[in-house]
C-alpha positions as CSV (number, residue, x, y, z in Angstrom):
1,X,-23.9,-14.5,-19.2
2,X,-24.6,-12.9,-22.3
3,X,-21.6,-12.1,-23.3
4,X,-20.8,-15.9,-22.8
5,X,-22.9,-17.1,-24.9
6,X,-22.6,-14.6,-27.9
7,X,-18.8,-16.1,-27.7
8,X,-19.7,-19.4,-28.3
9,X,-21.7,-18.4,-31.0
10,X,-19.1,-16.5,-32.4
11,X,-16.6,-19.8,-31.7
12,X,-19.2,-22.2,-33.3
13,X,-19.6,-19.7,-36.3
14,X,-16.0,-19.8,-37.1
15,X,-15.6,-23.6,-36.7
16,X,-13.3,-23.5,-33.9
17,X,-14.0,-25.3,-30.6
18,X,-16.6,-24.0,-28.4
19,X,-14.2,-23.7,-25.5
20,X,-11.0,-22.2,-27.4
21,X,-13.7,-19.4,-28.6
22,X,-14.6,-18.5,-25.0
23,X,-10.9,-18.7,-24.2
24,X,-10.5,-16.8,-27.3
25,X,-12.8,-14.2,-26.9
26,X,-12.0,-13.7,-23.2
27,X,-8.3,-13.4,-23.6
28,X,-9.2,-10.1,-25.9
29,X,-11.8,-8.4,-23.5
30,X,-10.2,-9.7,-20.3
31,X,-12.0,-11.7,-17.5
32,X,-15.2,-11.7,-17.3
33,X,-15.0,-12.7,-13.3
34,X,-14.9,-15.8,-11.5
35,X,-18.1,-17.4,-13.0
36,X,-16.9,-17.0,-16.5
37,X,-13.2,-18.6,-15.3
38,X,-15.3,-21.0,-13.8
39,X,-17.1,-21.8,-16.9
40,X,-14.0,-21.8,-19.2
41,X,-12.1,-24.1,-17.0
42,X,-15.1,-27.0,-16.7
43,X,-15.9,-26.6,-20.4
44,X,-12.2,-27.9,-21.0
45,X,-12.5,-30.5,-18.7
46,X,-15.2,-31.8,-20.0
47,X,-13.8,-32.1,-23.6
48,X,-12.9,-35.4,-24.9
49,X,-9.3,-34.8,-26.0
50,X,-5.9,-34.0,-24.3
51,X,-7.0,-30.2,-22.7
52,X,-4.6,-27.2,-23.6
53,X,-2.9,-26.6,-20.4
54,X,-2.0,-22.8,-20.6
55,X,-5.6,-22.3,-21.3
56,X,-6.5,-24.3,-18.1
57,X,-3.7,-22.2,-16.3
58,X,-5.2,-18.8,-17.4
59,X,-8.2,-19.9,-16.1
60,X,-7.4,-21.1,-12.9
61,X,-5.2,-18.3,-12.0
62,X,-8.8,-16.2,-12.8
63,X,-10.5,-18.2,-10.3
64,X,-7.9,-18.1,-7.9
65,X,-7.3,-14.0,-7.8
66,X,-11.6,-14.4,-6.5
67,X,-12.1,-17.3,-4.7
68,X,-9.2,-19.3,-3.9
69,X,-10.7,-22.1,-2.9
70,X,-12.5,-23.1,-6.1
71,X,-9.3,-22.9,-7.6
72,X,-7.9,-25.5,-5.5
73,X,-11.5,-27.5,-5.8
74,X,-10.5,-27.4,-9.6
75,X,-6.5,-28.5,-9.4
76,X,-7.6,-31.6,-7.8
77,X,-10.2,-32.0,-10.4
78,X,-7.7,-31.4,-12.9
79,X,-5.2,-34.2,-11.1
80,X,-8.3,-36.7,-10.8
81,X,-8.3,-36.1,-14.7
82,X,-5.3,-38.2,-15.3
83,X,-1.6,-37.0,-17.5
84,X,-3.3,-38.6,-20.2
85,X,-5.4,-35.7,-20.2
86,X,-3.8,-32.8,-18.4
87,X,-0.5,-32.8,-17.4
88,X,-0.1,-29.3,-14.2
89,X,2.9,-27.4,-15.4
90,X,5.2,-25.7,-12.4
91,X,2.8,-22.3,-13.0
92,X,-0.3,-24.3,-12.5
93,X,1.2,-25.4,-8.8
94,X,2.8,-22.0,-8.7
95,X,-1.2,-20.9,-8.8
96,X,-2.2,-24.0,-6.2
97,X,0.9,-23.0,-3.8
98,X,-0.3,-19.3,-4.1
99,X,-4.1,-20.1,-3.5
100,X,-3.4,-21.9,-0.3
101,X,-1.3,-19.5,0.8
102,X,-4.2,-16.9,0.8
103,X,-6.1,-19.3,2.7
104,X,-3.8,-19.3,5.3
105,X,-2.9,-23.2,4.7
106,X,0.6,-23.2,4.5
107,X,1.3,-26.5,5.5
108,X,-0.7,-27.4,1.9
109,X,1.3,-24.9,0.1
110,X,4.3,-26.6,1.7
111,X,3.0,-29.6,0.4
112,X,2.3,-28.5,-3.3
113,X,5.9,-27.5,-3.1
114,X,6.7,-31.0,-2.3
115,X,5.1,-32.0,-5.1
116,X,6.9,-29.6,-7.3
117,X,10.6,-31.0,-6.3
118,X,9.6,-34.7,-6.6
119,X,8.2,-34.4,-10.0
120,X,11.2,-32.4,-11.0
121,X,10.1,-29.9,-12.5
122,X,12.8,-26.3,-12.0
123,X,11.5,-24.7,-8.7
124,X,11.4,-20.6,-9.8
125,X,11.4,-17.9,-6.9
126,X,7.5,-17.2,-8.2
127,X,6.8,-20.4,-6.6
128,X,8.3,-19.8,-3.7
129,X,7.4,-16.3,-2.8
130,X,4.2,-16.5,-2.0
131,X,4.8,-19.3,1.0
132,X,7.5,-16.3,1.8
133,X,4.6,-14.1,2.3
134,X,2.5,-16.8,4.6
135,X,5.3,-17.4,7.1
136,X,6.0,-13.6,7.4
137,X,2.5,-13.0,7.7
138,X,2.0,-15.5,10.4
139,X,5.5,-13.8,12.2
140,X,7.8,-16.5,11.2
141,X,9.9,-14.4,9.5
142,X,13.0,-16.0,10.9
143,X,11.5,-19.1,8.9
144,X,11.2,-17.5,5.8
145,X,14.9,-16.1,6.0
146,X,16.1,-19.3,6.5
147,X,14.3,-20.1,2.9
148,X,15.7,-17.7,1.4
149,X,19.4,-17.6,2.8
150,X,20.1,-21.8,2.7
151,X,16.7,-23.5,1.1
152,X,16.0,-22.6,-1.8
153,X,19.6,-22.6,-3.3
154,X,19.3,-25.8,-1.9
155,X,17.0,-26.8,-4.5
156,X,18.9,-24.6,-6.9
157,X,16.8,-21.4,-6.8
158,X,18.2,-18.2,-6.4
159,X,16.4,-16.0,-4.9
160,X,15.7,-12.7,-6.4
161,X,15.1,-9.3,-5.5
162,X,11.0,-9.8,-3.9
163,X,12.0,-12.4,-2.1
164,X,14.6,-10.7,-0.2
165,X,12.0,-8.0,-0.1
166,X,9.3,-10.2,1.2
167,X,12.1,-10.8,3.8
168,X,12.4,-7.0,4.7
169,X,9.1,-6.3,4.9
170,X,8.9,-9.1,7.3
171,X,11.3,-7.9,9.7
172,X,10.1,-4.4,9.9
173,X,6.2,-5.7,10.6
174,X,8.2,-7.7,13.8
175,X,9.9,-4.3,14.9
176,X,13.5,-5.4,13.4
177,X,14.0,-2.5,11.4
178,X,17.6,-3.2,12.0
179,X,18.2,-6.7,10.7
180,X,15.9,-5.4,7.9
181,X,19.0,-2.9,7.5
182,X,21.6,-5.5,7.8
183,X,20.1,-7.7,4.8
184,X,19.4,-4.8,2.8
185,X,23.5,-4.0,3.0
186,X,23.9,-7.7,2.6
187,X,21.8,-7.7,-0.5
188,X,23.6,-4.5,-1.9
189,X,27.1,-5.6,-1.1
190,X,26.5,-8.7,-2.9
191,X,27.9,-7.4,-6.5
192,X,25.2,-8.0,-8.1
193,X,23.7,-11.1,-7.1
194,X,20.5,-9.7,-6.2
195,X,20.7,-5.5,-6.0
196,X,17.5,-4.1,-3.8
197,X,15.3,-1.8,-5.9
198,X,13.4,1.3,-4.9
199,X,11.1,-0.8,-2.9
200,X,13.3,-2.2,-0.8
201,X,14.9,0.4,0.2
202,X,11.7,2.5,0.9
203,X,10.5,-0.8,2.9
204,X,13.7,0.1,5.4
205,X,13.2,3.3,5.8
206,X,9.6,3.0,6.3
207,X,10.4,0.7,9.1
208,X,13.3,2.7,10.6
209,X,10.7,5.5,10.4
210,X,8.0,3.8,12.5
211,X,10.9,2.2,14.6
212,X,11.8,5.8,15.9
213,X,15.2,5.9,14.2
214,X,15.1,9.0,11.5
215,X,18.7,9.4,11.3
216,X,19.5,5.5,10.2
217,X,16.8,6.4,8.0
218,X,18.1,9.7,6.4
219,X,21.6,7.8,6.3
220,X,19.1,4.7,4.3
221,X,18.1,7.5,1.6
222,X,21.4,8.8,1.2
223,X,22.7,5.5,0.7
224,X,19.7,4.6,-2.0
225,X,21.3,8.0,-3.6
226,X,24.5,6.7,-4.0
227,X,24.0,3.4,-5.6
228,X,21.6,5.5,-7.8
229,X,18.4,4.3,-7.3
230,X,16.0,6.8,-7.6
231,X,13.4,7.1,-4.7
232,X,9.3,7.4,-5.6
233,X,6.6,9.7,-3.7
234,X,6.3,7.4,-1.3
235,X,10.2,7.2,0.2
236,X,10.7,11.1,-0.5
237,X,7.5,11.7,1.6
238,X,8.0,9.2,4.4
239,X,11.6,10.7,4.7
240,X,10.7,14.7,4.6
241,X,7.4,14.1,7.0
242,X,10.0,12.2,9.6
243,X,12.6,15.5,8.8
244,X,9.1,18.2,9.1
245,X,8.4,15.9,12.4
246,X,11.9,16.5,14.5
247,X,11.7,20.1,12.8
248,X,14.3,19.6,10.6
249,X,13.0,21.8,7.9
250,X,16.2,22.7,6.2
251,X,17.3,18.7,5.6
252,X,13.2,18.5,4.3
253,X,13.7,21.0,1.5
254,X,16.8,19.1,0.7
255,X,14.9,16.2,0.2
256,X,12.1,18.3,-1.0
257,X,14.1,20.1,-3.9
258,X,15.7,16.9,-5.1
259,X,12.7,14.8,-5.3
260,X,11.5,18.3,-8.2
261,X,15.1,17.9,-9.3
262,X,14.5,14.3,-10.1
263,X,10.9,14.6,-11.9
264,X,9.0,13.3,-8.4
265,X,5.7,15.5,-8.6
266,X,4.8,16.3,-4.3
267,X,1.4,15.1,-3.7
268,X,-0.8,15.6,-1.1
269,X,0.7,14.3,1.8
270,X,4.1,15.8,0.9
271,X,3.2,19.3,1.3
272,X,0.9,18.3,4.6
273,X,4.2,17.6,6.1
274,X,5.8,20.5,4.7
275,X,3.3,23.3,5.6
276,X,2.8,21.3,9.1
277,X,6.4,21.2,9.6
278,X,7.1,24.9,9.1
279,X,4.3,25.9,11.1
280,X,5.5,24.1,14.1
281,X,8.9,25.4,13.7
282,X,6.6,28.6,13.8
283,X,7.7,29.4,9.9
284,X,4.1,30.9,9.0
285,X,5.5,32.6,5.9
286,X,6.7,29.7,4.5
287,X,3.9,27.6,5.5
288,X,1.2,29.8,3.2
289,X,4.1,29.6,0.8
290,X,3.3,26.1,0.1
291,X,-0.3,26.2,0.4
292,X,-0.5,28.3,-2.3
293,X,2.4,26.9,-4.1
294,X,0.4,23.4,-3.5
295,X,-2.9,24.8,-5.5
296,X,-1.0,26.1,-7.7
297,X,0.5,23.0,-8.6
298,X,-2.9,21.6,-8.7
299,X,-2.3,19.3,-5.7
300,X,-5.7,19.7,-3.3
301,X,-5.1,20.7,0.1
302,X,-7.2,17.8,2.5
303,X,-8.8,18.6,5.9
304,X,-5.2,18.4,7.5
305,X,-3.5,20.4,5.2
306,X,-5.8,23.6,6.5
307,X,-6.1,21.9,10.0
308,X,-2.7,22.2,10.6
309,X,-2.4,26.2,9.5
310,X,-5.6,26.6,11.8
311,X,-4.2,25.4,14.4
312,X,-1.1,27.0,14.6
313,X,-2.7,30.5,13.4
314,X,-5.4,29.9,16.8
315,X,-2.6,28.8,19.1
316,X,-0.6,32.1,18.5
317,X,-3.7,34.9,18.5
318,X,-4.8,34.8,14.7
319,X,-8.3,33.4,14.9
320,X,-9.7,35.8,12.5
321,X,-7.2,34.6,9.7
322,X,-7.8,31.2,11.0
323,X,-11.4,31.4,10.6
324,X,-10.9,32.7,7.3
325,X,-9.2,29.7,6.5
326,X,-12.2,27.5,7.5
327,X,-14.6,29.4,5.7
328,X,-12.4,28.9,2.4
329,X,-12.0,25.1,3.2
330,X,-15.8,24.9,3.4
331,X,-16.7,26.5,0.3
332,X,-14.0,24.1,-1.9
333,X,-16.0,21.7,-0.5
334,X,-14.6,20.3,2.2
335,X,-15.8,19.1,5.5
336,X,-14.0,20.1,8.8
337,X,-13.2,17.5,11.0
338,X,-13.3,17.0,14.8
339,X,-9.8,18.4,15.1
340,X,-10.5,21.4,12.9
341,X,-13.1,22.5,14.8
342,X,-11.9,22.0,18.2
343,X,-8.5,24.1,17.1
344,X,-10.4,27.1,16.4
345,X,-13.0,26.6,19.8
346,X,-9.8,26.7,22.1
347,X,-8.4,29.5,20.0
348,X,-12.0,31.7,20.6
349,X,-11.7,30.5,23.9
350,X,-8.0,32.0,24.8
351,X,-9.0,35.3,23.1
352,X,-12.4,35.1,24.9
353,X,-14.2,35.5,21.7
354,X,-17.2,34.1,23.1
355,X,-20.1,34.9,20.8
356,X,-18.1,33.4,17.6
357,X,-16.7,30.4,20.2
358,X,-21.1,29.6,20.7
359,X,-21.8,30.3,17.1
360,X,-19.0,28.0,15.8
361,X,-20.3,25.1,18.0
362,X,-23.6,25.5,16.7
363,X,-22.4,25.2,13.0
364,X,-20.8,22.2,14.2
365,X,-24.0,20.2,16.0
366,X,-25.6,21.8,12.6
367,X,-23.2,19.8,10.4
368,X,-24.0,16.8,12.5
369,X,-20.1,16.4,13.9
370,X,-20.4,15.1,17.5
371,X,-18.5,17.1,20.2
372,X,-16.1,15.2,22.3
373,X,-15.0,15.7,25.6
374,X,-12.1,18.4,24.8
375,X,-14.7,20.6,22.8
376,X,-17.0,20.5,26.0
377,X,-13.9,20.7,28.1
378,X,-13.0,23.8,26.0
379,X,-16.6,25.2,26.3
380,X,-16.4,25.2,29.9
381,X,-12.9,26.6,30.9
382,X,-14.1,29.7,28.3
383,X,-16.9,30.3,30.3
384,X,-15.2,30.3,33.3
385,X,-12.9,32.3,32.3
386,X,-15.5,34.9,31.6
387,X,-16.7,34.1,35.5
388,X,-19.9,32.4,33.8
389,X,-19.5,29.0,35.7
C-alpha cells in the first residue's frame, strides 16, 4: 500500500497521470501482487478518456496469473465500458481464454474463442494453447488433436511446436506413449513445419519410460541425437535411471559420459541412479566411485543416495561399513528415513548382531521415526533366530 501511494505521488509530482505513474512505476519494480493489478486496472477504468489498452492488458494478465476469476470479473467490466473507451485486443481474450481455462470452464474459453474469430481479429497458437491444455487435462486429448491436426488451420493458424507438445504430453498422461511416438515422428518428418524441441522429445521418453518400454525409449534419445537436439538433465536422467533400473550399466555410462561430453552437469538424482544401479548389478567399487566422485563434484548425496549403498552393503554381510555409512549421513546432517533404518535392522538381524540391532531401534524411536510392520517383523524373526521367542 505504501509503495502505492509513494507512486502516485511520484506520478502527480512529475505531471503525468496518476494511473500511468503507478503503471509506470510498477512496470520498473515488477508486480506488486494481485491487489496492486487490481488497483491499476480500476484506476484506468475509472478515467475519463479512451484507456491505454496494453496498460489494461498488463494488468489483467497480473490479476489473472492470482485469481482468475477477477480477471474475468474485470474483462466484462472492461466490455460493459464500451469501444469508445476500450477496445480488448486478441491478447486481452488470449488472457480471458487462458483464465477460464484455469477455472476449468472450457466451454467459456470456447466461447471467448468465438468471439475472437467473429470479430476477426488473427487467431495466434497462444490463444489457442491454453484450451489445448483444458481438454488434455480433462482426458480429451483425442479432442485436442483434432484442434491441432484440422481446426486451427482451419481458421488459418498453424500450430507450432507447444501445441504439438501439449498434444504429447496428453497422450502419455492417457497411457498412449505410442501415438505420443507416432506424432512426435510426424512432427519431425514434417521438414520443418514444426520440428519438436528438447521438450518434446523428453515428454516421449518420459512416457515410454513410465509405459514400461525402455528400449523404444533409448531408440527416442538416440533419435533426439541424430537430428541434433541436445538433451537436458532431465532426459539424460530419466534415460540412465531406466538403463541403472534393467541393470544396463554399460549403455548408462554411455549416456552418462555424453551428457559430461556435452556440458550437462549430473545432479542429484543422476548419480542416485548410478550408484543404485551399480550396486544392484553388485558393482560396489564403482558404486563408492561415484559417491565420492558425486561430493566431489559438489552434488549432495540425499537419504537415497546412502540408502541405496546401505542396503546393498547389509544385504551382502557389511553392516559395519554400512553403519559407517549412516553415521556419516547423520553428521552432514541428514535424517535417515524409514527405509534407511529398516535396511540396516534386517542386516543386524541376518548377522545376529543383536545388541547393535536393539540399540539402532532405540535411536530410531529416539529420533521420533515410527516403526512399521517390517521393522517389528524384522525384530522378531532376529529374536527367534536367537531362540528368544
Amino acid at each position: 500500500m505504501a509503495r502505492r501511494v509513494a507512486a502516485r505521488a511520484r506520478a502527480r509530482a512529475g505531471g503525468v497521470p496518476r494511473s500511468e505513474g503507478t503503471i509506470q512505476d510498477r512496470a520498473r519494480v515488477g508486480s506488486g501482487g494481485a491487489e496492486d493489478a487490481l488497483d491499476v486496472f480500476d484506476e484506468l477504468l475509472r478515467r475519463g478518456i479512451r484507456a491505454p489498452i496494453r496498460s489494461l492488458n498488463g494488468a489483467l494478465a497480473d490479476v489473472a496469473r492470482d485469481n482468475p476469476a477477477a480477471a474475468v470479473s474485470r474483462f466484462n467490466r472492461m466490455a460493459r465500458t464500451g469501444a469508445s473507451m476500450v477496445t480488448p485486443t486478441v491478447h486481452t481474450y488470449g488472457i480471458l481464454i487462458g483464465c477460464c481455462c484455469s477455472a476449468g470452464r472450457l466451454d467459456l474459453g470456447f466461447a471467448a474463442l468465438g468471439h475472437v474469430v467473429k470479430k476477426g481479429f488473427r487467431v495466434e497458437p497462444i490463444i489457442f494453447n491454453p484450451l489445448l491444455k483444458g481438454l488434455c487435462a480433462d482426458k480429451r486429448t483425442d479432442d485436442a488433436m483434432d484442434i491441432v491436426l484440422r481446426g486451427m488451420t482451419e481458421l488459418g493458424c498453424v500450430p507450432n511446436v507447444f501445441s504439438h507438445t501439449i498434444i504429447l504430453k496428453g497422450l502419455c498422461h492417457e497411457n498412449r506413449s505410442q501415438e505420443a511416438l507416432e506424432l512426435l515422428h510426424m512432427m519431425a518428418d514434417d521438414g520443418g513445419g514444426c520440428l519438436p524441441n528438447v521438450v518434446s522429445y523428453s515428454t516421449v521418453i518420459d512416457g515410454l519410460l513410465k509405459g514400461g518400454d525402455p528400449d523404444k525409449a533409448y531408440a527416442t534419445y538416440r533419435e533426439m541425437l541424430d537430428q541434433r537436439i541436445l538433451p537436458n538433465v532431465v532426459t539424460y536422467s530419466s534415460i540412465i535411471a531406466a538403463l541403472c533400473k534393467g541393470q544396463a550399466m554399460d549403455k548408462a555410462m554411455e549416456v552418462h559420459d555424453r551428457m559430461v561430453k556435452n556440458g550437462v552437469t549430473p545432479n542429484c538424482f543422476t548419480y542416485t541412479s548410478l550408484v543404485h544401479g551399480f550396486c544392484s548389478s553388485g558393482q560396489l567399487t564403482e558404486a563408492i566411485k561415484f559417491l565420492e566422485k558425486m561430493c566431489s563434484n559438489g552434488v549432495e548425496p540425499n537419504v537415497v543416495t546412502y540408502s541405496s549403498l546401505m542396503d546393498y552393503l547389509c544385504k551382502n554381510g557389511r553392516c559395519t561399513e554400512a553403519r559407517k555409512i549412516f553415521d556419516s549421513m547423520v553428521k552432514r546432517g541428514l535424517k535417515p528415513n524409514i527405509t534407511t533404518y529398516s535396511s540396516l535392522l534386517h542386516g543386524y538381524a541376518i548377522e545376529g548382531a543383536l545388541v547393535e540391532m536393539h540399540g539402532l531401534f532405540d535411536l530410531m524411536v529416539q529420533s521420533d521415526m515410527q516403526p512399521d510392520h517390517y521393522v517389528f517383523n524384522t525384530l522378531i524373526y532376529a529374536s527367534a533366530k536367537q531362540g528368544r521367542v
